[in-house]
N, C-alpha and C positions, 0 to 999 in steps of 0.2 A: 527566563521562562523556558529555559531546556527542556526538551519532553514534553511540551502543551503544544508543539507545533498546530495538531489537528485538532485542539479545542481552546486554544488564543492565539495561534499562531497567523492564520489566516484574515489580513485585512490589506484594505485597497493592492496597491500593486502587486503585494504577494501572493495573495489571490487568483488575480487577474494572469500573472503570470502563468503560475501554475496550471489553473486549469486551463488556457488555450496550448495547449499544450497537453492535455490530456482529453482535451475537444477533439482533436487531431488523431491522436492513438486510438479513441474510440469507437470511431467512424472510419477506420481503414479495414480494408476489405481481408479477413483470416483466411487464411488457403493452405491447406496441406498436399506436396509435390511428392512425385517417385520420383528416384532416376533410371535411367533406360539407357539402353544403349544407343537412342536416337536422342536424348535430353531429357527433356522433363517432361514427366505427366501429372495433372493436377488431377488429384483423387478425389472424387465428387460426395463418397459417404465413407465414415471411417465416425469408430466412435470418440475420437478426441475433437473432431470436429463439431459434433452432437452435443460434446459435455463443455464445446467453446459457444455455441450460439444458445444451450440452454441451461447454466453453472448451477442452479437451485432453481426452486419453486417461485422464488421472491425475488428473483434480479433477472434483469435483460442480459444480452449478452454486451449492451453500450454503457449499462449503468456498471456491471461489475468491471472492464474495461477501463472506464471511466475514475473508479475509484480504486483500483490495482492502480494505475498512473497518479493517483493523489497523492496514496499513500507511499509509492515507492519514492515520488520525487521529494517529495516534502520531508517523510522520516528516513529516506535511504532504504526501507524494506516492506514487504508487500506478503505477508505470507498467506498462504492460501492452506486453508484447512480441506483435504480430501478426506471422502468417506470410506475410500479402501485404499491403499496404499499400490496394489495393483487393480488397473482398471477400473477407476474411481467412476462413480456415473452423479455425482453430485460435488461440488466443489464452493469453499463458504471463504469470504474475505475477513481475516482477521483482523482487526485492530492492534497495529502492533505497538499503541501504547498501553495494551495489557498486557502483552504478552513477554513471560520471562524463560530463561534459557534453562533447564535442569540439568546437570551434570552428573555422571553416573560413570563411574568405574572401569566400563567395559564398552562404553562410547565415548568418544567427547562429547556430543551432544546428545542425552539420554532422553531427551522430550522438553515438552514445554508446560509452564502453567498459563492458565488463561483463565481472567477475569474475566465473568459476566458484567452485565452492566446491572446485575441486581448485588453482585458482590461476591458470589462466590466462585469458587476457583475449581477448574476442571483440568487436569492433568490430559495433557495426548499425548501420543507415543511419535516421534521424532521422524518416522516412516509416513506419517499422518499429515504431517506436514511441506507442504512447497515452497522454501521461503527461498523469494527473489527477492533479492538485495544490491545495494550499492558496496562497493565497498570502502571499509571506513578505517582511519587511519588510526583508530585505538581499540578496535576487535577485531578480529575475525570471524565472530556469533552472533553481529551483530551489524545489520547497517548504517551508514551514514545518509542522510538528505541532504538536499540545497541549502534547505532552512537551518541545517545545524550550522553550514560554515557561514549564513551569513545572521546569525540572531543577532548580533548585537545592533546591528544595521537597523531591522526589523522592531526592537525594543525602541532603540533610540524613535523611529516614525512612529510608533506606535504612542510613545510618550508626548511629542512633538501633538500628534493628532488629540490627547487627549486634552493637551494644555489649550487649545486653540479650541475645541469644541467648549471645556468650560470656561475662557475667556469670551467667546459671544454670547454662553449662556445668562453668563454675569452682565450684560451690557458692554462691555468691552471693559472693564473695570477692574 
């Protein structure tokens, strides 16, 4: 089930793993520092700080957090869709199992497409994009997760879990 990590991939400890673990990254306190010639000073408003505690209209600053750590650990990458390329004042978390790499002539990576979840496909410009990533040991365009190096693990429980649910289902029979 390569590539379904974030829609069959996640059950009992894998799970569990993962998101205490992104429980953790969620809940830690964002702070942006100068340096000075006495050490450091923590900068109390700055607009990257604005666009961390408020990413869109629709996510918290715990939830988007929360699921940037899902997706980076689980599929190795986490990209983040901005609304301007400088000085973004909105920022949207991709699924990066729709997302595919365009290549183009005059970059290596020329943009991306993305699938909606109604089906079609929206082109953005590679500037548009923040993709944080693991990295992985067969692209460089692409990242690796936890879950890739360990699916086979993850199938074998998974299969294990399914035969054992319809064996009580059956009576034990």
């Amino acid at each position: 089930k390569a590539g379904k990590f974030l829609t069959e991939g996640f059950r009992s400890w894998a799970f569990i793993a993962i998101s205490s673990i992104a429980d953790e990254i969620c809940t830690t306190k964002v702070g942006l520092y100068k340096k000075t010639t006495e050490g450091w000073d923590e900068v109390e408003k700055h607009p990257a700080l604005a666009l961390i505690h408020k990413p869109n209209n629709f996510q918290t600053k715990a939830e988007f957090l929360w699921l940037t750590s899902i997706y980076w650990l689980s599929e190795g990458e986490a990209p983040i869709y901005l609304n301007s390329p400088k000085n973004p004042t909105e920022m949207v978390l991709l699924n990066p199992e729709r997302l595919t790499v365009i290549f183009d002539e005059k970059n290596i990576v020329g943009g991306y497409n993305y699938r909606q979840s109604n089906g079609t496909l929206s082109r953005i410009p590679a500037e548009n994009v923040l993709m944080l990533k693991m990295p992985s040991l067969t692209s460089p365009f692409r990242g690796a997760g936890v879950m890739r190096y360990i699916a086979q693990t993850l199938d074998i429980d998974n299969y294990i879990e399914e035969y054992l649910k319809l064996f009580f289902y059956n009576d034990t029979t």
